[in-house]
N, C-alpha and C positions, 0 to 999 in steps of 0.2 A: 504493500500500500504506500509506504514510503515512497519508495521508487516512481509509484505512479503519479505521486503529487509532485516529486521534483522532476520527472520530464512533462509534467504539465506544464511547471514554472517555467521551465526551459523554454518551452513553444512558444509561451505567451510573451518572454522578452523578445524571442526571434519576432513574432507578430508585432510587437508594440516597435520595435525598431526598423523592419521593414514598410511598416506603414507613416515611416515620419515622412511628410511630406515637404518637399523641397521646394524653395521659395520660385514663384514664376520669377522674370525678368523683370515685368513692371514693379510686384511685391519689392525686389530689391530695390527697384531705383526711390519707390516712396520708402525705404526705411533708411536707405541713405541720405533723402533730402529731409529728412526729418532729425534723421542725426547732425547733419550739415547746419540747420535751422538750430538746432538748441546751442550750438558752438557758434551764433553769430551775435547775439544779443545777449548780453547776461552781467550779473554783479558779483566776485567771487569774493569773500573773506576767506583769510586763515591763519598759517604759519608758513613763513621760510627760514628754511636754511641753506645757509651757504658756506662752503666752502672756497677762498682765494688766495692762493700762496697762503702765506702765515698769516690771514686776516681766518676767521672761524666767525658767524654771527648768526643769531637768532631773533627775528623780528616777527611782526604781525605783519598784515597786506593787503589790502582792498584792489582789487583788477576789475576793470570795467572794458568790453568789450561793445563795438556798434561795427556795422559791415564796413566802415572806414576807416577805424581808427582802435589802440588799443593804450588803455593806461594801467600803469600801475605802480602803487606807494607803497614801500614799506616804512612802518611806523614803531616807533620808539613807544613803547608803555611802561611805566612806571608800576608800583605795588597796587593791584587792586585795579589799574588801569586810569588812576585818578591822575596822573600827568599822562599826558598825551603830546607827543612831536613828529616834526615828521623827519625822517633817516634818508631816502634815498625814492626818487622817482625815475619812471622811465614810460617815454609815449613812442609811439610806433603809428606813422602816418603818413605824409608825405613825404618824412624824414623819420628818423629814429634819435632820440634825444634822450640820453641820462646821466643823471646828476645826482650827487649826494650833498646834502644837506651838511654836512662836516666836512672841508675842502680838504683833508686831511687821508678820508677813506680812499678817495676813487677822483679821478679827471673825469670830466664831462665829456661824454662819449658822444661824435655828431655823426650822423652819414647819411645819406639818400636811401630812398626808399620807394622810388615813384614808381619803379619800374615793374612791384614785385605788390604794391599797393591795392590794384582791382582784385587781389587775391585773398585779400582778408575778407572779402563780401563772399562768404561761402554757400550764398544761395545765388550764385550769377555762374556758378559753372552750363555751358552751353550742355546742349542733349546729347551731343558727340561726346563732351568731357563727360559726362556723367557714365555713357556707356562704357567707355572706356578702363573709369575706375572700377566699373562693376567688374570687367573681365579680368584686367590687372593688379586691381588694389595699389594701383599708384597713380600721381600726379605729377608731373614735371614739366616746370617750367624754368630754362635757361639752370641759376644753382638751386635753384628751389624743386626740394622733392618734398613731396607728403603719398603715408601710407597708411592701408587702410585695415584692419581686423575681420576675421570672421563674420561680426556681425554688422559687416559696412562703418565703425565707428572710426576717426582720426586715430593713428596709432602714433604718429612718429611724424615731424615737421623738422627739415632739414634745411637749411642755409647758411652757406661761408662758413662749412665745417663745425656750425653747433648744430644740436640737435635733442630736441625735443620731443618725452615720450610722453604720451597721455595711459592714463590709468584709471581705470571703472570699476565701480562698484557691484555688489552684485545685482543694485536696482537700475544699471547701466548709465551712472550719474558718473559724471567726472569727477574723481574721489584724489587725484595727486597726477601733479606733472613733475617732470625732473626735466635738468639743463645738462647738458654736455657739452664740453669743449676741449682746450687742451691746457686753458687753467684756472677753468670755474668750473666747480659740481654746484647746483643749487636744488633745491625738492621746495615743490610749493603744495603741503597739506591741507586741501581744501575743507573748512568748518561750513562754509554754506557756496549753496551755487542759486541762483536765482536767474530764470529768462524772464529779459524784459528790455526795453527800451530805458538805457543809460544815457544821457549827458556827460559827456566827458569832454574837460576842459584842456586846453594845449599846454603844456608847461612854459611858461613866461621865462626865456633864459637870463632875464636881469635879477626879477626878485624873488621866481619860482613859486609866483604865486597858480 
């Protein structure tokens, strides 16, 4: 009788796994543009860390994302959070601009960005890019590569040799991104993600306001 109940079991996982059914083409392309759509709008707080040369830090971080433009501050807190400053920001738009708030940490980082710019709007990929990624799980444009997971999610954003991996939760929310380069490791521990329509201001390189 035993026997008969475990090649029952048996069957029944071979049936429940031969009848998974595999996603059509179109299924893929809406769970891509819906993945694609929550990484275009959103407000993230958390924790960074970074590692640079003999510099070690741990800060909090507010990152605000729009299909143009991307910001983000990390902030000095005190016990309890009752002083609050700000440490280091960094915008990404036409330009890419970051500065530290202690002239002391880091030089103000400037370059262009125009080139590589229509690509932060992650719901403007054409029907051909889209098909594309579905077959490949990649994107590339000039040094810019992005890749894609299993479940069509951003996996890894690539440019001038850093590279960016994204990490999910198991309710497939963006839960931690890491930096790689060749002399910065950073981890940014997402506490909340939120989609939504941000304002996000440019950093003023006089008073950083």
């Amino acid at each position: 009788m035993k026997k008969l109940l475990v090649i029952f079991l048996f069957l029944a996982i071979l049936v429940g796994c031969s009848t998974h059914k595999e996603l059509t083409m179109e299924e893929k392309k809406t769970r891509l543009k819906q993945n694609l759509a929550q990484l275009n709008r959103f407000q993230a707080t958390g924790i960074l860390e970074v590692n640079y040369k003999e510099l070690s830090l741990k800060k909090e971080f507010i990152m605000k994302k729009n299909p143009q433009e991307i910001r983000f501050d990390a902030i000095n807190s005190g016990v309890m959070a009752l002083t609050v400053s700000p440490f280091a920001s960094g915008y990404i738009g036409e330009e890419v601009y970051i500065t530290s708030y202690n002239n002391e940490t880091f030089e103000d980082v400037i370059m262009p960005f125009d080139q590589v710019q229509p690509y932060l709007d992650f719901e403007s990929f054409t029907p051909a890019e889209i098909n594309n990624i579905i077959q490949t799980k990649r994107f590339v444009v000039g040094e810019m590569i992005m890749t894609f997971n299993d479940s069509y999610q951003v996996a890894t954003f690539e440019l001038d040799n850093k590279e960016v991996k994204f990490i999910y939760n198991k309710q497939n929310i963006l839960d931690t991104l890491t930096i790689d380069d060749d002399e910065v490791d950073a981890k940014l521990v997402l506490d909340t993600f939120k989609i939504g329509d941000y304002k996000i201001n440019k950093i003023n390189r006089r008073n950083h306001d």
